[in-house]
Biopython code that builds the backbone (N, CA, C, O; Angstrom):
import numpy as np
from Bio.PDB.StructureBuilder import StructureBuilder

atoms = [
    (1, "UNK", "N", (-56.241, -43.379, 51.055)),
    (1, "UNK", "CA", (-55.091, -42.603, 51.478)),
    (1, "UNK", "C", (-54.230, -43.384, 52.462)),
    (1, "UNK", "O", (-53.001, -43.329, 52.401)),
    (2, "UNK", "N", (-54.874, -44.107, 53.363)),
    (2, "UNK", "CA", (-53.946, -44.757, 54.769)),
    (2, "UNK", "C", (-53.418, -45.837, 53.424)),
    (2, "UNK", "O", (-52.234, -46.170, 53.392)),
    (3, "UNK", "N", (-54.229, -46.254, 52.526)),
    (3, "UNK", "CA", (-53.253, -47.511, 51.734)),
    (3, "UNK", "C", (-51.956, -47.172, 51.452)),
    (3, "UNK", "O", (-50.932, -47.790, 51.743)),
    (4, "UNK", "N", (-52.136, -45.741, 50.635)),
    (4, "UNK", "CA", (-51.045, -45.532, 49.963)),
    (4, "UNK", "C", (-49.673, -45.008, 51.017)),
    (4, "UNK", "O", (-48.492, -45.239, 50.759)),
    (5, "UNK", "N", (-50.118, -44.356, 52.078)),
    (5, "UNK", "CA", (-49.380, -44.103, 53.559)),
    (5, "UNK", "C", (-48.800, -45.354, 54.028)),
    (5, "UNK", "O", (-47.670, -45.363, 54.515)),
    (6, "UNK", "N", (-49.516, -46.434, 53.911)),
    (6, "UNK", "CA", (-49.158, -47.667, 54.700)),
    (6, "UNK", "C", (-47.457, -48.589, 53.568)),
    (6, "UNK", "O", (-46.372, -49.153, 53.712)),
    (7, "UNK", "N", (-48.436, -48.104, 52.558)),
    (7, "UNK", "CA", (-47.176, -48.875, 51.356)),
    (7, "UNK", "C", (-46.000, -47.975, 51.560)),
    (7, "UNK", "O", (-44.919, -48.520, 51.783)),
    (8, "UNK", "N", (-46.081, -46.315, 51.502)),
    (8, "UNK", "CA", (-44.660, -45.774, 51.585)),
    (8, "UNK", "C", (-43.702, -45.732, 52.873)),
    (8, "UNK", "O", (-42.521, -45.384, 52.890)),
    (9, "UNK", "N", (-44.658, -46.261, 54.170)),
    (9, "UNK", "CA", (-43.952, -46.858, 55.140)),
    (9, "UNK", "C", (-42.945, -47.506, 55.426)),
    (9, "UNK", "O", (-41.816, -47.360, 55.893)),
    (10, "UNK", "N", (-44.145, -48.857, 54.728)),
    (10, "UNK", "CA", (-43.377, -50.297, 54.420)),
    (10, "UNK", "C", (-41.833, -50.331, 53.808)),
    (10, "UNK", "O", (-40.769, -50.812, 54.197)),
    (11, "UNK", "N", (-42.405, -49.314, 52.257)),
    (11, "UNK", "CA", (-41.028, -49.316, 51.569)),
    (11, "UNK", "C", (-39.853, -48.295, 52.058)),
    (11, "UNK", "O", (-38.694, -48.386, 51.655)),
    (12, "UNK", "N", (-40.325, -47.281, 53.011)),
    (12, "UNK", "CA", (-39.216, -46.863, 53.649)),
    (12, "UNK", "C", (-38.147, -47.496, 54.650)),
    (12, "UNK", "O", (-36.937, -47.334, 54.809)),
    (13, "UNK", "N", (-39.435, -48.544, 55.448)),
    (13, "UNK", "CA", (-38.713, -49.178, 56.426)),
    (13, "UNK", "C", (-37.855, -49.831, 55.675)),
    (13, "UNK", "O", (-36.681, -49.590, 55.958)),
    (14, "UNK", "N", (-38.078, -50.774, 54.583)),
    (14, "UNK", "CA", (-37.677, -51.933, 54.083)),
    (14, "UNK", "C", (-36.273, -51.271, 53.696)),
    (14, "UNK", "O", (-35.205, -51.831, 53.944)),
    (15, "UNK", "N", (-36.364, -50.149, 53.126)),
    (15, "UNK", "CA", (-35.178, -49.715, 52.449)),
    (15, "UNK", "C", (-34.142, -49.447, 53.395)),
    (15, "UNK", "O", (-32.995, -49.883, 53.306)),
    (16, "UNK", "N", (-34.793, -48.368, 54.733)),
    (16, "UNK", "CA", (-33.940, -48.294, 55.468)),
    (16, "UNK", "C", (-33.063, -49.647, 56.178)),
    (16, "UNK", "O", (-32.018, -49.506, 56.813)),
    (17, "UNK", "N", (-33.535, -50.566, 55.993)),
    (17, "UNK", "CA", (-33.315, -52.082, 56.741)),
    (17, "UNK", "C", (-31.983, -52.337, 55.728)),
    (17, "UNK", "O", (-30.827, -52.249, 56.142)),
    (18, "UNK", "N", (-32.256, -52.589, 54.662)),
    (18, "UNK", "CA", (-31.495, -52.899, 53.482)),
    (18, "UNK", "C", (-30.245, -51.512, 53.395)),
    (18, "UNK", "O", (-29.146, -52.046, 53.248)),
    (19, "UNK", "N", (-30.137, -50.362, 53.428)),
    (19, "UNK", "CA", (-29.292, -49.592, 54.088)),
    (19, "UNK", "C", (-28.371, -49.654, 54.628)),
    (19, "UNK", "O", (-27.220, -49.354, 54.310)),
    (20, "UNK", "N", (-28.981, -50.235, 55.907)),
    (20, "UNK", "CA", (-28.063, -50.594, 57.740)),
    (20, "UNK", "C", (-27.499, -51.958, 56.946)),
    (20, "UNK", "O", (-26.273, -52.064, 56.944)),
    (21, "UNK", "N", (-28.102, -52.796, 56.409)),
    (21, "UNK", "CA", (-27.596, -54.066, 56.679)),
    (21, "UNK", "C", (-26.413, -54.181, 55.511)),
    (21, "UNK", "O", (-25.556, -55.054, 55.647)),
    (22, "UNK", "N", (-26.376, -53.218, 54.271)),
    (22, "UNK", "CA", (-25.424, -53.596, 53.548)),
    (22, "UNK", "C", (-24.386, -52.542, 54.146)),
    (22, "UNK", "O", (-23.210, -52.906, 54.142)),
    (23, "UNK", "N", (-24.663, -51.347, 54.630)),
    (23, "UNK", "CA", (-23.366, -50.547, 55.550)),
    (23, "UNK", "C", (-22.817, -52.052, 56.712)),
    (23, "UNK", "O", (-21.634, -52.390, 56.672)),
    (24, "UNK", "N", (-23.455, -52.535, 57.316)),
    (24, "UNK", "CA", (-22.995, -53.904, 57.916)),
    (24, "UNK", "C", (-21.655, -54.637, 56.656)),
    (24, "UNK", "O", (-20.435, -54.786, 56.716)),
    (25, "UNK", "N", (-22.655, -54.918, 55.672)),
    (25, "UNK", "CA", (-21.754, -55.893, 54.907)),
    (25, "UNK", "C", (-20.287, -55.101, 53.875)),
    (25, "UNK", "O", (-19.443, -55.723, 53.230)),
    (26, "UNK", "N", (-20.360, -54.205, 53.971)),
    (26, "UNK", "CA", (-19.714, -53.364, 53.359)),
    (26, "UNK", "C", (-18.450, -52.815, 54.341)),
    (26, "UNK", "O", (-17.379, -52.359, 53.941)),
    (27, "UNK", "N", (-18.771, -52.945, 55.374)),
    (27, "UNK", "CA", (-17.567, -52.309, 56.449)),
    (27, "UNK", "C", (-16.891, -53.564, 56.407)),
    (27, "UNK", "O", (-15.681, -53.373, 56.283)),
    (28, "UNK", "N", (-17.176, -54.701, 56.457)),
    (28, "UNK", "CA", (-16.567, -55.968, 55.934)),
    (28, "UNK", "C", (-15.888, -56.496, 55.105)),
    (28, "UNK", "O", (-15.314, -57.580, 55.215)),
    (29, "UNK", "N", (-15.895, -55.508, 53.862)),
    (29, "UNK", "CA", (-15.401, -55.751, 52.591)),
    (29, "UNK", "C", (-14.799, -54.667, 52.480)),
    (29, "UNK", "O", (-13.598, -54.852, 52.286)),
    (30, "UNK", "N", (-15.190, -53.262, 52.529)),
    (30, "UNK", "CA", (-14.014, -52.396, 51.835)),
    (30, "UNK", "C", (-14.247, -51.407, 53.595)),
    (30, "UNK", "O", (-15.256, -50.868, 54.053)),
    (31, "UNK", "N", (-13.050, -51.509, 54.080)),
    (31, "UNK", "CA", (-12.934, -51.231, 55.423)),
    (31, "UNK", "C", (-12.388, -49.665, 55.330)),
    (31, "UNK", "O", (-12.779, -48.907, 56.217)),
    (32, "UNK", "N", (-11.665, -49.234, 54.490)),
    (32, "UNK", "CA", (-11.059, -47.781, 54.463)),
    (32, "UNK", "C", (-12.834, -47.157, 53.736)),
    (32, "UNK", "O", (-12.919, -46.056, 53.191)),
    (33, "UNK", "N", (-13.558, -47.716, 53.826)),
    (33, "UNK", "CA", (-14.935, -46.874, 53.032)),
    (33, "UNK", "C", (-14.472, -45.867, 51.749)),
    (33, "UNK", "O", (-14.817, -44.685, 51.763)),
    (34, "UNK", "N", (-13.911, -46.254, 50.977)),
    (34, "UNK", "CA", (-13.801, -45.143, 50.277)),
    (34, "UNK", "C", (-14.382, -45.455, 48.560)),
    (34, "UNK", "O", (-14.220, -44.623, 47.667)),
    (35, "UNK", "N", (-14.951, -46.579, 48.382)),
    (35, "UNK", "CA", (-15.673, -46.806, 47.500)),
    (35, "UNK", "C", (-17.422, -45.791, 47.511)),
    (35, "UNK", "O", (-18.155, -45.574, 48.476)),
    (36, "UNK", "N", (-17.572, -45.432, 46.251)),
    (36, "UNK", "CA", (-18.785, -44.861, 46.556)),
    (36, "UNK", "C", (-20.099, -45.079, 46.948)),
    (36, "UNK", "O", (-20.973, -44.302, 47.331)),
    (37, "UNK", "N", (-20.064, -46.872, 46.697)),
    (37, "UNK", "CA", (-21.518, -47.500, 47.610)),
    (37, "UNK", "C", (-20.657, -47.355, 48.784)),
    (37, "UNK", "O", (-19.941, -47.039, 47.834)),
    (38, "UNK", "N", (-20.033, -47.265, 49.795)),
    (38, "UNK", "CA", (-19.853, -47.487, 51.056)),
    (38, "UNK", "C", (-20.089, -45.762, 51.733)),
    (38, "UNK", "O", (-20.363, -45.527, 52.910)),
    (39, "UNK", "N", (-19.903, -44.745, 50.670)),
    (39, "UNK", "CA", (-19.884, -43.263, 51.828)),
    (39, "UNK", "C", (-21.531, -43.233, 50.892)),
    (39, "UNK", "O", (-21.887, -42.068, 50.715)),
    (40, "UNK", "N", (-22.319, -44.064, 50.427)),
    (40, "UNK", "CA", (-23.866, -43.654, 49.908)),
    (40, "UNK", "C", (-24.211, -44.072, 51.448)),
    (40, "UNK", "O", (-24.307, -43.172, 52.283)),
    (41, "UNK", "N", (-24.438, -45.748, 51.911)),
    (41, "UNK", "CA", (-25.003, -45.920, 52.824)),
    (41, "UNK", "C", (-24.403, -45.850, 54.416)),
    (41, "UNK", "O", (-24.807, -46.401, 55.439)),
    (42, "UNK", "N", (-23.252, -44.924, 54.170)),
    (42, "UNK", "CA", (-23.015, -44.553, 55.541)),
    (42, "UNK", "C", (-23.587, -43.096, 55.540)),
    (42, "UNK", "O", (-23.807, -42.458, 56.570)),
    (43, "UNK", "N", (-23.815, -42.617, 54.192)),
    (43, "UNK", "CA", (-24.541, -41.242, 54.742)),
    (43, "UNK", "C", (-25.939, -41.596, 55.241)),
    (43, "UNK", "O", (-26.515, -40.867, 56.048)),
    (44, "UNK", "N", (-26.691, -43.136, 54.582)),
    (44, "UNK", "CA", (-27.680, -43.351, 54.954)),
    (44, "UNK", "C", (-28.072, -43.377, 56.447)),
    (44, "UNK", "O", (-28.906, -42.814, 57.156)),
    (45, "UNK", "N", (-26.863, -44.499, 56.636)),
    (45, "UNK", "CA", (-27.007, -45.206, 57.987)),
    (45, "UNK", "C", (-26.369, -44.754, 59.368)),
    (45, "UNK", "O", (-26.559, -45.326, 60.441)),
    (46, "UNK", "N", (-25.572, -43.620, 59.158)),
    (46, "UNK", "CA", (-25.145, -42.811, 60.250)),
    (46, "UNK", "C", (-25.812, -41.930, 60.815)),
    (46, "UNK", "O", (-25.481, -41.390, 61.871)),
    (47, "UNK", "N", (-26.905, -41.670, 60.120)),
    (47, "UNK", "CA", (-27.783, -40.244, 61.381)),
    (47, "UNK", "C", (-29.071, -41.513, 61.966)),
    (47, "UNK", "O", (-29.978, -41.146, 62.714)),
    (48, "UNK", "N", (-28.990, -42.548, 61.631)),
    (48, "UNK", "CA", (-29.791, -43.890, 62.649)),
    (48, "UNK", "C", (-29.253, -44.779, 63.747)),
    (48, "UNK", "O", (-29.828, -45.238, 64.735)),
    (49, "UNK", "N", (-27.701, -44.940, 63.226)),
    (49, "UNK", "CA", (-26.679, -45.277, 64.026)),
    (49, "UNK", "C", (-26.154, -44.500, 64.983)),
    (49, "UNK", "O", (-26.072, -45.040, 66.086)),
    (50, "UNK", "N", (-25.670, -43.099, 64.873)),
    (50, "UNK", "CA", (-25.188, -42.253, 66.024)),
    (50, "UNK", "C", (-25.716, -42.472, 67.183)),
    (50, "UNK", "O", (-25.318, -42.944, 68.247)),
    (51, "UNK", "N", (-26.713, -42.031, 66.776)),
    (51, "UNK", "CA", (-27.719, -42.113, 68.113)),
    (51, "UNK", "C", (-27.693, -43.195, 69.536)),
    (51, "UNK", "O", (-27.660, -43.069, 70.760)),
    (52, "UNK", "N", (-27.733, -44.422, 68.418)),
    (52, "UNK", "CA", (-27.791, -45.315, 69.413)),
    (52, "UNK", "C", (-26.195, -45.710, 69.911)),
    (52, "UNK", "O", (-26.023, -46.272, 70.993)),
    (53, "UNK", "N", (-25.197, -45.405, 69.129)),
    (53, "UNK", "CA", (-23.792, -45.702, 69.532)),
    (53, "UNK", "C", (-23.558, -44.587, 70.930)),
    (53, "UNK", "O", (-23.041, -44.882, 72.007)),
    (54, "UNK", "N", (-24.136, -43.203, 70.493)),
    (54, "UNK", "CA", (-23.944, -42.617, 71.878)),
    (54, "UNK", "C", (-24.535, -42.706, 72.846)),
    (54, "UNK", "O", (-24.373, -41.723, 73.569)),
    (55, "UNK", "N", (-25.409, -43.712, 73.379)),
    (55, "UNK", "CA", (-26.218, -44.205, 73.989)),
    (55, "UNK", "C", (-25.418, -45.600, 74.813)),
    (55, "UNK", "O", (-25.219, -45.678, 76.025)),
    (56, "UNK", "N", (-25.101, -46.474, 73.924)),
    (56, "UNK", "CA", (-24.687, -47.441, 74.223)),
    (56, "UNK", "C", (-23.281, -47.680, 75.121)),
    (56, "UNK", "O", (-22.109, -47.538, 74.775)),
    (57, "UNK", "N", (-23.555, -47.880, 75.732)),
    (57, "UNK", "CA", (-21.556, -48.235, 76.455)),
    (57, "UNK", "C", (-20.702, -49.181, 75.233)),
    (57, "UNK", "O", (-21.095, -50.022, 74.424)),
    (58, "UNK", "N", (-19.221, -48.539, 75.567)),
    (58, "UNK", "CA", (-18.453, -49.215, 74.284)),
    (58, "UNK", "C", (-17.719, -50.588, 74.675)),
    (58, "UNK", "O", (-16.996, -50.806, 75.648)),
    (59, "UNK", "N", (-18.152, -51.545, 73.529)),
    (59, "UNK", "CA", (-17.948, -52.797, 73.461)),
    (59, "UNK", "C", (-16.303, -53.174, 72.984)),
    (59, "UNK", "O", (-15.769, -54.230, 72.645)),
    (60, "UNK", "N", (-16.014, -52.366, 73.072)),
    (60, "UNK", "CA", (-14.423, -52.443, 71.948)),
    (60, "UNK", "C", (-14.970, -52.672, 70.756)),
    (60, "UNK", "O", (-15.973, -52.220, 70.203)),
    (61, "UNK", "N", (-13.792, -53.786, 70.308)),
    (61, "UNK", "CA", (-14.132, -53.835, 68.510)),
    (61, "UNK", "C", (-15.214, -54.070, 68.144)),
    (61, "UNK", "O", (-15.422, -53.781, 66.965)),
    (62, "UNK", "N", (-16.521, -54.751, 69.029)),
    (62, "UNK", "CA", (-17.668, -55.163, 68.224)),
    (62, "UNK", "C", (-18.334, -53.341, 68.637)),
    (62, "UNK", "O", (-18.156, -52.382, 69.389)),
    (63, "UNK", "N", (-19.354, -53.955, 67.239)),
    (63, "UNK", "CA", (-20.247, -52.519, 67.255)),
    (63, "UNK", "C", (-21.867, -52.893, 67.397)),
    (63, "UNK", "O", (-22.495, -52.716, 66.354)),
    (64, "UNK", "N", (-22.338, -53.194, 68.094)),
    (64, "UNK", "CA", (-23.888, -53.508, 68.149)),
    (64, "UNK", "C", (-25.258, -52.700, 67.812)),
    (64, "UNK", "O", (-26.429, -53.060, 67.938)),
    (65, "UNK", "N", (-24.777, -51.645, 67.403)),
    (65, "UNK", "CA", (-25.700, -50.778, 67.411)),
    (65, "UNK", "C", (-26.756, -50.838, 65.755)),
    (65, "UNK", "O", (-27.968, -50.637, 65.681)),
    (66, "UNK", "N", (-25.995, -51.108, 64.835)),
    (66, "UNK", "CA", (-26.889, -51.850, 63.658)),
    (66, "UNK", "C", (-27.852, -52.811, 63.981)),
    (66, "UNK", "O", (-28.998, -52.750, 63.536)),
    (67, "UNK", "N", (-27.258, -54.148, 65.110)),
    (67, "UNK", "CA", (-28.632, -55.006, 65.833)),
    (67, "UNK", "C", (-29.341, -54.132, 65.670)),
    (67, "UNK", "O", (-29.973, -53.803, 64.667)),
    (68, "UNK", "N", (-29.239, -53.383, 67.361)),
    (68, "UNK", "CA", (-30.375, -52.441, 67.552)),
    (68, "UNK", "C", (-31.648, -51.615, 66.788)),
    (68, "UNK", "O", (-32.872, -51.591, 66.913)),
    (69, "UNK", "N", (-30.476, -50.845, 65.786)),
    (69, "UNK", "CA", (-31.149, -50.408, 65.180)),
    (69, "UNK", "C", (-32.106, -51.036, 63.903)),
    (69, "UNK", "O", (-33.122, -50.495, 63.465)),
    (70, "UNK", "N", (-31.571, -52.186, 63.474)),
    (70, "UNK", "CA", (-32.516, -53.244, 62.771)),
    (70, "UNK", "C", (-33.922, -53.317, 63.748)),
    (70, "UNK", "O", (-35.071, -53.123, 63.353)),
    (71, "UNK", "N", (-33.558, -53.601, 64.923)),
    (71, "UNK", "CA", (-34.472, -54.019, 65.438)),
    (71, "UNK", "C", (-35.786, -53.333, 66.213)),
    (71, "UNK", "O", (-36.879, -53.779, 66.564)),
    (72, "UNK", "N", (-35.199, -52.154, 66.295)),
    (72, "UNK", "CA", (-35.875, -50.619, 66.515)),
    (72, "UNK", "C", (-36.810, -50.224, 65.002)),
    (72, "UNK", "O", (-37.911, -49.676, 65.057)),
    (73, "UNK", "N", (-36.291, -50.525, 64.005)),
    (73, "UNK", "CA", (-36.657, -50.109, 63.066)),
    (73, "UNK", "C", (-38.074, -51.339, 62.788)),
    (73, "UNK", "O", (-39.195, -51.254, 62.288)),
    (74, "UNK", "N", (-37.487, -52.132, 63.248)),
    (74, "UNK", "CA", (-38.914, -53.159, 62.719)),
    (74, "UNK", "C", (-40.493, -53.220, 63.751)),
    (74, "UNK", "O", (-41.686, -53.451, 63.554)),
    (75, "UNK", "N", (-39.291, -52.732, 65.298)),
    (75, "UNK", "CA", (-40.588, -52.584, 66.087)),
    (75, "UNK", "C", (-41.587, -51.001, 65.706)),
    (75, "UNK", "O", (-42.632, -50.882, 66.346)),
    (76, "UNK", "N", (-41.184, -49.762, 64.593)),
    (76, "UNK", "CA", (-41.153, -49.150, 64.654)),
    (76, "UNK", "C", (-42.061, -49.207, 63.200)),
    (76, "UNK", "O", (-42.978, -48.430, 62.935)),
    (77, "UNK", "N", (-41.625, -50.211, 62.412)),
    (77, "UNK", "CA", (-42.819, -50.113, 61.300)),
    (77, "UNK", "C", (-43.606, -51.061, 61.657)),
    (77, "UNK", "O", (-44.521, -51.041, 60.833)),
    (78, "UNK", "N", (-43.860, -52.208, 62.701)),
    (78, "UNK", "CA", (-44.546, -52.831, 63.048)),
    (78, "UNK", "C", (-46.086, -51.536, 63.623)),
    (78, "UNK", "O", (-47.242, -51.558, 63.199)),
    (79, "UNK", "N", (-45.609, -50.777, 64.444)),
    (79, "UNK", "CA", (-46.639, -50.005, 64.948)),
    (79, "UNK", "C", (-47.133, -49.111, 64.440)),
    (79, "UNK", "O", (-48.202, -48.588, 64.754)),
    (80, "UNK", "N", (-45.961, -48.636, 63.044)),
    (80, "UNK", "CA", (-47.298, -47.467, 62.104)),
    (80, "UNK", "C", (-47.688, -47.925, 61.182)),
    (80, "UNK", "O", (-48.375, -47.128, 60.543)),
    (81, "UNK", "N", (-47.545, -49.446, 60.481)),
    (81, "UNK", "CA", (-48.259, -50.065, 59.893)),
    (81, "UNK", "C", (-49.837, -50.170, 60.578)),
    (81, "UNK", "O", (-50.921, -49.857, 60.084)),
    (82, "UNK", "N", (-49.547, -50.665, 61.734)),
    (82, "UNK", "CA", (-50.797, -51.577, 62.594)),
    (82, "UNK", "C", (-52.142, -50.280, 62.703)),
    (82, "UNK", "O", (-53.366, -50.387, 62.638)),
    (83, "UNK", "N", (-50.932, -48.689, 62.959)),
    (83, "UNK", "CA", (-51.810, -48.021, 63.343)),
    (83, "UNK", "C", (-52.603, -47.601, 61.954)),
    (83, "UNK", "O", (-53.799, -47.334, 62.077)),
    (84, "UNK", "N", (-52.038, -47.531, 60.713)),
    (84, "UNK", "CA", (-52.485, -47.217, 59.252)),
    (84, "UNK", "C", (-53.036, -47.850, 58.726)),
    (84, "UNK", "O", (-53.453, -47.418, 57.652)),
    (85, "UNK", "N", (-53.474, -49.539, 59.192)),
    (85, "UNK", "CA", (-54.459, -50.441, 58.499)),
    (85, "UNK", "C", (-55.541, -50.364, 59.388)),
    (85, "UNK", "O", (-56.575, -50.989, 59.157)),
]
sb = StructureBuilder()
sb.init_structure("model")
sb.init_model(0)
sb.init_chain("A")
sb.init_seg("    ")
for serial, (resi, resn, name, xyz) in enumerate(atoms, 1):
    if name == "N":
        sb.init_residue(resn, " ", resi, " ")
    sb.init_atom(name, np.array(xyz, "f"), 0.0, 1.0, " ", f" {name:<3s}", serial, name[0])
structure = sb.get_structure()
């Protein structure tokens, strides 16, 4: 059971990672968002992002909070992996 727990983790994190990072690459390319991959992974990636944007003091144009949250997310399957094997 922890196997199969540990794999749907993994592939959640992974996905969520892949998510954030193409909403990253995508605000880059089609900037009015109005293509339908761009409002899929901003519905993804906005209730992970809010959070930390209202948290954060504002940088002007840069937006840092995707870092973050990449990086939240990995310390975050790092520890329920560790705790599930």
């Amino acid at each position: 059971m922890s196997s199969f727990l540990a794999t749907f983790f993994n592939l959640l994190f992974d996905a969520l990672f892949i998510a954030i990072l193409g909403y990253v690459i995508m605000s880059w390319v089609d900037r009015t968002g109005n293509t339908r991959v761009s409002q899929v992974l901003r519905e993804i990636a906005d209730p992970i992002l809010s959070p930390i944007r209202s948290i954060m003091p504002a940088t002007g144009p840069l937006d840092f909070s995707p870092i973050i949250a990449l990086l939240l997310l990995q310390l975050l399957k790092g520890v329920i992996l560790s705790i599930l094997t």
